[in-house]
TORNU-532980 format. One record per atom (N, C-alpha, C): residue number from 0; x, y, z. Coordinates in steps of 0.05 Angstrom, whole numbers. Layout:
N
n: NUM, east: X, north: Y, up: Z
...
//
This chain:
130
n: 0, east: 1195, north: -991, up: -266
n: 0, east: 1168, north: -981, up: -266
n: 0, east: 1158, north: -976, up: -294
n: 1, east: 1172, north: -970, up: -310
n: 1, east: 1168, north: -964, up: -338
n: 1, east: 1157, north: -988, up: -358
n: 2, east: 1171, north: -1010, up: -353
n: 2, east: 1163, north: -1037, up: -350
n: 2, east: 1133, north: -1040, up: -346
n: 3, east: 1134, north: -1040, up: -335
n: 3, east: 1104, north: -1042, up: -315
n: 3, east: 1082, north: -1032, up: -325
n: 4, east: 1091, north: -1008, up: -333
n: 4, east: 1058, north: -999, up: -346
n: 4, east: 1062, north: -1003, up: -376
n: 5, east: 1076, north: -1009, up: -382
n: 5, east: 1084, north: -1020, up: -415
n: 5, east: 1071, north: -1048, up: -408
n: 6, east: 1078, north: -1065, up: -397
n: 6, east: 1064, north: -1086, up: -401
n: 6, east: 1025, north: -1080, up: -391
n: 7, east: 1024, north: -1073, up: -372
n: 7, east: 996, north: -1060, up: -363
n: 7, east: 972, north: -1051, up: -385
n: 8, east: 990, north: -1027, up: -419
n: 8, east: 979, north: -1026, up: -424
n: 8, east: 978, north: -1047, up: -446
n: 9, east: 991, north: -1059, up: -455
n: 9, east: 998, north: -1086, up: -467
n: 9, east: 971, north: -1112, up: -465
n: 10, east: 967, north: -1109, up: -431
n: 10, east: 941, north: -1130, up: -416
n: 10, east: 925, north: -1115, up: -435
n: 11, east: 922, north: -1090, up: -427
n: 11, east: 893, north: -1074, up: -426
n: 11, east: 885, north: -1084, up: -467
n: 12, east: 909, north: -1064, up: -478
n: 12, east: 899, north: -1072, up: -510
n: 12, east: 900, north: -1099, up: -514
n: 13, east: 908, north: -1127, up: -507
n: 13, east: 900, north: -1146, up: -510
n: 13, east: 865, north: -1159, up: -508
n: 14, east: 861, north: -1143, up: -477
n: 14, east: 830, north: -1149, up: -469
n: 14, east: 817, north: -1137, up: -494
n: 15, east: 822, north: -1111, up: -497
n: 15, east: 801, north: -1101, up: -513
n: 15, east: 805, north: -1109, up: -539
n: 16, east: 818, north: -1118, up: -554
n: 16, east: 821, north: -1134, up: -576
n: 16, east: 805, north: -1149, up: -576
n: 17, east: 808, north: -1174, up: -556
n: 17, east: 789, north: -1198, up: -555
n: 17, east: 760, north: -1183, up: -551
n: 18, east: 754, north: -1169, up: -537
n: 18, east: 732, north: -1150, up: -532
n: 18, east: 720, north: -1148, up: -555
n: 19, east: 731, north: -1133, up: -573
n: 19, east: 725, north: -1121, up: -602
n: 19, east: 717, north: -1147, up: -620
n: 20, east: 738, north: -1162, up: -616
n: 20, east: 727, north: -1186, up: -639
n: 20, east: 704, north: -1209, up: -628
n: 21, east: 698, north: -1209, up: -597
n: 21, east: 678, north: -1227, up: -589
n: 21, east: 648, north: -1207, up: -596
n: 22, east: 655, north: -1185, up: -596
n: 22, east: 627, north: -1161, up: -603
n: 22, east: 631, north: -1163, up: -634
n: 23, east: 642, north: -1161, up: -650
n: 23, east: 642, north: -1170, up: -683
n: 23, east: 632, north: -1185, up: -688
n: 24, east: 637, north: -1217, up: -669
n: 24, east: 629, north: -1241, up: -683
n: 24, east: 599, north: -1250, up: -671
n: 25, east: 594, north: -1237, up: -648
n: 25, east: 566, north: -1229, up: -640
n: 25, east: 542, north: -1218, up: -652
n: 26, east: 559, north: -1197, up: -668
n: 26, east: 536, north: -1187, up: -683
n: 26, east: 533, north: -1197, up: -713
n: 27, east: 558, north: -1214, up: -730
n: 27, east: 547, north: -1230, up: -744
n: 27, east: 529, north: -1248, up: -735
n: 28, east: 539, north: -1263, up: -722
n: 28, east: 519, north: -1286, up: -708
n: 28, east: 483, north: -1274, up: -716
n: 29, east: 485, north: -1257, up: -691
n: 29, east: 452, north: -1245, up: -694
n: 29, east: 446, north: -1229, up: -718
n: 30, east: 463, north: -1220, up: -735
n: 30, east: 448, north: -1204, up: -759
n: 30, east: 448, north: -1230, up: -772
n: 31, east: 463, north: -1249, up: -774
n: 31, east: 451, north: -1280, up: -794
n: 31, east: 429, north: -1282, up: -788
n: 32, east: 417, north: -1297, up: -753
n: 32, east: 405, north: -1303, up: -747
n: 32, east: 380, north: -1292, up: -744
n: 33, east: 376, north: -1261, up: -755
n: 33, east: 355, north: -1240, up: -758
n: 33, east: 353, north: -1239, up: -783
n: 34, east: 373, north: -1248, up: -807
n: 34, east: 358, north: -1245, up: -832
n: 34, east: 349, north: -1269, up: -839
n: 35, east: 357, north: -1295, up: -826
n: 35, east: 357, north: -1317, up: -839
n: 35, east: 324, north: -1319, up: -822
n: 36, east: 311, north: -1323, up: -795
n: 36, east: 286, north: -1315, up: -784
n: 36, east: 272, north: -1293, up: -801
n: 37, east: 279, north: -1272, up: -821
n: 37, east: 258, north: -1255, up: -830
n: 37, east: 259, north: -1276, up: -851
n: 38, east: 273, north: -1280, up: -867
n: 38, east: 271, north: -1296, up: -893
n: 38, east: 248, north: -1327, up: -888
n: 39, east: 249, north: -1332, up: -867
n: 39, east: 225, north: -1354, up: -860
n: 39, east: 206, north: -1344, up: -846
n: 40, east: 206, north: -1318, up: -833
n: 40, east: 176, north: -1310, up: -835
n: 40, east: 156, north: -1308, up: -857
n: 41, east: 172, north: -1302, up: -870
n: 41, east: 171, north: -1297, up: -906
n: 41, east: 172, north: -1317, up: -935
n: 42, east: 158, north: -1341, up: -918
n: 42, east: 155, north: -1355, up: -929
n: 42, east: 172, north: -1375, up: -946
n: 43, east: 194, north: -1372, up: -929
n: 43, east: 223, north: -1389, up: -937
n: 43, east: 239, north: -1401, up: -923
n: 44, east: 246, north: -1423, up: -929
n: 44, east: 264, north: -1439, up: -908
n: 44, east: 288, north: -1447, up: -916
n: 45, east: 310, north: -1442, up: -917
n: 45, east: 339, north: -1450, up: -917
n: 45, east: 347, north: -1467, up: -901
n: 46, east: 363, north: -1495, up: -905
n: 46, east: 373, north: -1509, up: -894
n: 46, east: 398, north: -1521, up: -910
n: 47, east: 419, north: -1524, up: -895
n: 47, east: 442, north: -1537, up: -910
n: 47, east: 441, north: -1563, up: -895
n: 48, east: 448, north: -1586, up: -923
n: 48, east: 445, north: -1616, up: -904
n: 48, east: 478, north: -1627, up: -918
n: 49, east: 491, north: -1620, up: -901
n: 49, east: 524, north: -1639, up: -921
n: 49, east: 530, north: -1612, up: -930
n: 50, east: 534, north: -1628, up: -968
n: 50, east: 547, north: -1609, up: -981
n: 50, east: 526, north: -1598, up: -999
n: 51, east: 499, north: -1611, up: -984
n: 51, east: 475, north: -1585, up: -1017
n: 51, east: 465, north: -1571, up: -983
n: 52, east: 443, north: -1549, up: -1010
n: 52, east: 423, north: -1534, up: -1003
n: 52, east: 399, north: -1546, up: -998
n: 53, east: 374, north: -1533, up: -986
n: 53, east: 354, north: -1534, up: -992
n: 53, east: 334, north: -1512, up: -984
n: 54, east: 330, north: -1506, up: -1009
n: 54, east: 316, north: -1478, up: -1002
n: 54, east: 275, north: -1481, up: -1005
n: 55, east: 263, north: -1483, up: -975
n: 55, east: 239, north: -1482, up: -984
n: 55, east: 222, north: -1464, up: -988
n: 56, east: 203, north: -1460, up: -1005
n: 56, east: 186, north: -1426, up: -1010
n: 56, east: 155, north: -1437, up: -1013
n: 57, east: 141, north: -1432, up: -993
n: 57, east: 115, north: -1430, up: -993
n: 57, east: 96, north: -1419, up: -1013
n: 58, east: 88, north: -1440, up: -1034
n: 58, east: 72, north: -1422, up: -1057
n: 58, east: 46, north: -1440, up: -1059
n: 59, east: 22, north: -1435, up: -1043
n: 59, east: 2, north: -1463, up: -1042
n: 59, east: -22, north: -1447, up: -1067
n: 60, east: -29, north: -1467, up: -1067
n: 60, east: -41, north: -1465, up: -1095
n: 60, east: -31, north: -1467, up: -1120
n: 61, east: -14, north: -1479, up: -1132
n: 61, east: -2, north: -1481, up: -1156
n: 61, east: 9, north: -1506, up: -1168
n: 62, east: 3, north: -1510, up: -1193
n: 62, east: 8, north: -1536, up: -1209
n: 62, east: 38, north: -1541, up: -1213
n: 63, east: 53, north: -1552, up: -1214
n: 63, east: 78, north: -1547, up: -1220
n: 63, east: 91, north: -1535, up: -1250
n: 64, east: 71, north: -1543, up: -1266
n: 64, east: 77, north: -1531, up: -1295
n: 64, east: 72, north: -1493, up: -1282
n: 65, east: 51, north: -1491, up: -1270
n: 65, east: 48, north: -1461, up: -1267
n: 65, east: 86, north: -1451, up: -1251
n: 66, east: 96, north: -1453, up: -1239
n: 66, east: 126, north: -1441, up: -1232
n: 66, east: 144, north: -1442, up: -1247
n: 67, east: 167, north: -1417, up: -1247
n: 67, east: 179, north: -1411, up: -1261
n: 67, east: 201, north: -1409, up: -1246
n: 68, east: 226, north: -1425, up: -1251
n: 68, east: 245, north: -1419, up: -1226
n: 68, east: 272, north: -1402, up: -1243
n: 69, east: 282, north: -1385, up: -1224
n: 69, east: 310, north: -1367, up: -1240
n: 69, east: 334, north: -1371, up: -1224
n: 70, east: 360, north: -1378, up: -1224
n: 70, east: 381, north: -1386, up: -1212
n: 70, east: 407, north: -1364, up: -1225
n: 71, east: 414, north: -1345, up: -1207
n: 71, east: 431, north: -1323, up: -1221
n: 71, east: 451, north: -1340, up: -1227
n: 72, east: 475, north: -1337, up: -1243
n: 72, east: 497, north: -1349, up: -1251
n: 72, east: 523, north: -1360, up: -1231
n: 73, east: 524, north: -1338, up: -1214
n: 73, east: 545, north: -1340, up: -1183
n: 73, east: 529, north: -1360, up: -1174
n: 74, east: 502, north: -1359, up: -1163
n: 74, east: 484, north: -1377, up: -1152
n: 74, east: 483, north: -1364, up: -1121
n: 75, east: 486, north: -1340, up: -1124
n: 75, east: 475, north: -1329, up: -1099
n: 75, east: 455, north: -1320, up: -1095
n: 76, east: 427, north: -1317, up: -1114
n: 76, east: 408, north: -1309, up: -1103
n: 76, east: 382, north: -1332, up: -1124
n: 77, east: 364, north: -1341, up: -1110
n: 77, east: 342, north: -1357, up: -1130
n: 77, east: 310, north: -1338, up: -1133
n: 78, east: 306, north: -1340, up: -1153
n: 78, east: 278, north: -1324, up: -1164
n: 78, east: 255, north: -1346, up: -1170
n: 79, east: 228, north: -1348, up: -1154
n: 79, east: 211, north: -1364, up: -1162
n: 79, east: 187, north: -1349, up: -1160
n: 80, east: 179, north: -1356, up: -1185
n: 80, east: 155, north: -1348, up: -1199
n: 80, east: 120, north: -1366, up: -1196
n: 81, east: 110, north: -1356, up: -1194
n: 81, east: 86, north: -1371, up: -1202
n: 81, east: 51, north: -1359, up: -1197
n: 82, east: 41, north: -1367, up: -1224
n: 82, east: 11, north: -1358, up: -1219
n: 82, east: -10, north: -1381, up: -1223
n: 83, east: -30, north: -1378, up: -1216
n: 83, east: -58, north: -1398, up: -1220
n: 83, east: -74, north: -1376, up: -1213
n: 84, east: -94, north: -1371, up: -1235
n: 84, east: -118, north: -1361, up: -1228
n: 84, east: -104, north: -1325, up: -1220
n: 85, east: -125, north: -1323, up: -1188
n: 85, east: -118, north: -1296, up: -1182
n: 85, east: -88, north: -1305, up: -1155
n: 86, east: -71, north: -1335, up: -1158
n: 86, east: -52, north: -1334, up: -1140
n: 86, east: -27, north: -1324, up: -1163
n: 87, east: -14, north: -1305, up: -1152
n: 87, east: 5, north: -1296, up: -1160
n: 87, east: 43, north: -1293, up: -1134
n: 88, east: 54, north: -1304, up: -1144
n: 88, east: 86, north: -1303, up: -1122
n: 88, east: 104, north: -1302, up: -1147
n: 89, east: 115, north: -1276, up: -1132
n: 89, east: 144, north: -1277, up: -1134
n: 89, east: 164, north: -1274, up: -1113
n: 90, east: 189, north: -1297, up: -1108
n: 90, east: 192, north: -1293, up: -1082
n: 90, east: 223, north: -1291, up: -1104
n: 91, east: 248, north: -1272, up: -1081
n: 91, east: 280, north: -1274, up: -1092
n: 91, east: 286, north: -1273, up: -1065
n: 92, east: 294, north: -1298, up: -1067
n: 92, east: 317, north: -1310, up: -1041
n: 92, east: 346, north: -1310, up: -1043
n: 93, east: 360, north: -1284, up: -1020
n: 93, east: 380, north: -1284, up: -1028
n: 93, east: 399, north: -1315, up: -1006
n: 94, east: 412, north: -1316, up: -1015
n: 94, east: 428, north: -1342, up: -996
n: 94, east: 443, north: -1336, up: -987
n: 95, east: 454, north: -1350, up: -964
n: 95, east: 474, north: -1341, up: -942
n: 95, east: 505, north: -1352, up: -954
n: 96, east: 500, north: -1367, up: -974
n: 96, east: 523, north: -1381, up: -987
n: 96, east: 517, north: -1385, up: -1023
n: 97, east: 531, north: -1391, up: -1032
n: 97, east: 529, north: -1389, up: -1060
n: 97, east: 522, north: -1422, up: -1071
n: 98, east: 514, north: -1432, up: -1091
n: 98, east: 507, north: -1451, up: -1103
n: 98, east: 512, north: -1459, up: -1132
n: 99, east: 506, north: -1484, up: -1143
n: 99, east: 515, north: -1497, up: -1164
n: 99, east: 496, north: -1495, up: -1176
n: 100, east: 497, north: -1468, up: -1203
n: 100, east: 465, north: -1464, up: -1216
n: 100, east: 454, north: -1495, up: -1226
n: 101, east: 477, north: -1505, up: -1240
n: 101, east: 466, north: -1526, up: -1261
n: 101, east: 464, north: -1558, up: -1237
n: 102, east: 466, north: -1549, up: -1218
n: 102, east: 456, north: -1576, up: -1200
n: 102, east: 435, north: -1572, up: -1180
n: 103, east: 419, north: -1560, up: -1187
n: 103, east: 392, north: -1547, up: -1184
n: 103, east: 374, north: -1569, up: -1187
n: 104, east: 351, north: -1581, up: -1172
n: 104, east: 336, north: -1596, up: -1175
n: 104, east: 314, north: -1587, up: -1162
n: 105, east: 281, north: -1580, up: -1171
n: 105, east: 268, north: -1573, up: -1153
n: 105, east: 241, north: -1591, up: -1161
n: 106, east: 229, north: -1588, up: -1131
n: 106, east: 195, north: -1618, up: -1138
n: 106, east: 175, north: -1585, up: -1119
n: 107, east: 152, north: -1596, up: -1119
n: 107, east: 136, north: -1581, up: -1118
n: 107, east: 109, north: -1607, up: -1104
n: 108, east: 104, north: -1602, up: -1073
n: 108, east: 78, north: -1614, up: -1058
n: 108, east: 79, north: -1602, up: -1039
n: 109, east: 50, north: -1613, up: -1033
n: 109, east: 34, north: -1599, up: -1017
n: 109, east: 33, north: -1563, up: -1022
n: 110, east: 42, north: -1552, up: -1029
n: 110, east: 49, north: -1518, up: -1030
n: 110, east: 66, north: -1508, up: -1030
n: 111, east: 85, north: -1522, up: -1027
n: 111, east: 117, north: -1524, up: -1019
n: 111, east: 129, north: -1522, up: -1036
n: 112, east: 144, north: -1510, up: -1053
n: 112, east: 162, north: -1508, up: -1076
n: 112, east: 195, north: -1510, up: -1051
n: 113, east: 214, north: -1549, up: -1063
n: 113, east: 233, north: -1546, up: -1052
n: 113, east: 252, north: -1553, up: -1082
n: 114, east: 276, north: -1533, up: -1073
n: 114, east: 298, north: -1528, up: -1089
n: 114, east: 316, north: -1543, up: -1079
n: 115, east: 335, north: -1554, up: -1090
n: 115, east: 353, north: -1574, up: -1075
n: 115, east: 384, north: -1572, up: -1087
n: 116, east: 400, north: -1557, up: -1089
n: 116, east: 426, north: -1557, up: -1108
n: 116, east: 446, north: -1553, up: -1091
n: 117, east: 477, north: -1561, up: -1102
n: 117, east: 503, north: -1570, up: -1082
n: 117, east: 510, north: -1540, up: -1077
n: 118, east: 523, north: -1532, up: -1057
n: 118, east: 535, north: -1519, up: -1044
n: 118, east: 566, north: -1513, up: -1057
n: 119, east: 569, north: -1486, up: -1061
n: 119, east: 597, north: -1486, up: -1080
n: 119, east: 612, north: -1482, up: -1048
n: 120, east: 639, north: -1495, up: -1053
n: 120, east: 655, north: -1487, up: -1036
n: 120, east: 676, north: -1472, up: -1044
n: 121, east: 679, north: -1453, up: -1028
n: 121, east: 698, north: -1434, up: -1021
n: 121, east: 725, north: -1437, up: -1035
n: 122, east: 730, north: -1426, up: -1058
n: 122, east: 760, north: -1427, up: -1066
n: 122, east: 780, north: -1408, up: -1058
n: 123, east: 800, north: -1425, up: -1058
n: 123, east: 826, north: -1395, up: -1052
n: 123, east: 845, north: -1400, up: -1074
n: 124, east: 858, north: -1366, up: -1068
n: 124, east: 878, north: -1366, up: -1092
n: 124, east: 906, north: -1360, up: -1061
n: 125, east: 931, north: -1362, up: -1071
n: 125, east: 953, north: -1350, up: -1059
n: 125, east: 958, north: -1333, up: -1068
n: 126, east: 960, north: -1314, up: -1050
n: 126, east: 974, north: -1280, up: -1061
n: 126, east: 1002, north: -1273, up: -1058
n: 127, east: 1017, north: -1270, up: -1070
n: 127, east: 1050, north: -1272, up: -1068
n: 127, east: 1048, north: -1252, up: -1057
n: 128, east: 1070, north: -1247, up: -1036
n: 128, east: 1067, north: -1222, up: -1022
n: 128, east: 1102, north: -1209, up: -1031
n: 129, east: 1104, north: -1185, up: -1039
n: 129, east: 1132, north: -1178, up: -1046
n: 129, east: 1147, north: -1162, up: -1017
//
């Protein structure tokens, strides 16, 4: 009998494990999918195609000499600038993944300021374990 509820509670903390980690990965899911929707309410569009980026930012009205683009060093967040007249943007897009500052390429139509640079991937180190 002792058996029995040893394994019983064994079931039970198994369910709720899986429990716990299907509600974890749930609510990443939807907090992505609620910041990545506010960030394009907001006049920005993120898309990964392969192995680049492409980040678009709504700035209409502006010459392309008028923008100023900033790419932090890690390449996790992009800063774009720009004025004409009385249009003034500054937009800082943070990214859901990090990027290759110096392979950065950006064009500028219709209103559209698109950023286009490779996607860093993920390195690992081994940790010796003693």
């Amino acid at each position: 009998m002792g058996e029995d509820i040893l394994n019983e509670i064994r079931r039970t903390f198994d369910e709720l494990t899986k429990a716990l980690q299907k509600t974890v990965e749930d609510v990443v899911k939807t907090t992505t999918g609620t910041v990545r929707k506010m960030t394009v309410e907001q006049g920005v569009n993120i898309k990964e195609q392969g192995d680049d980026a492409v980040i678009e930012i709504d700035m209409p009205g502006l010459e392309p000499s008028d923008i100023s683009i900033y790419i932090s060093r890690d390449g996790d967040y992009i800063r774009a600038e720009g004025a004409r007249g009385e249009r003034k943007y500054t937009k800082k897009v943070y990214l859901p993944f990090k990027i290759e500052p110096s392979s950065a390429k950006a064009s500028y139509k219709n209103g559209v300021l698109t950023i286009t640079a490779k996607k860093v991937k993920p390195q690992e180190i081994q940790v010796k374990v003693d």
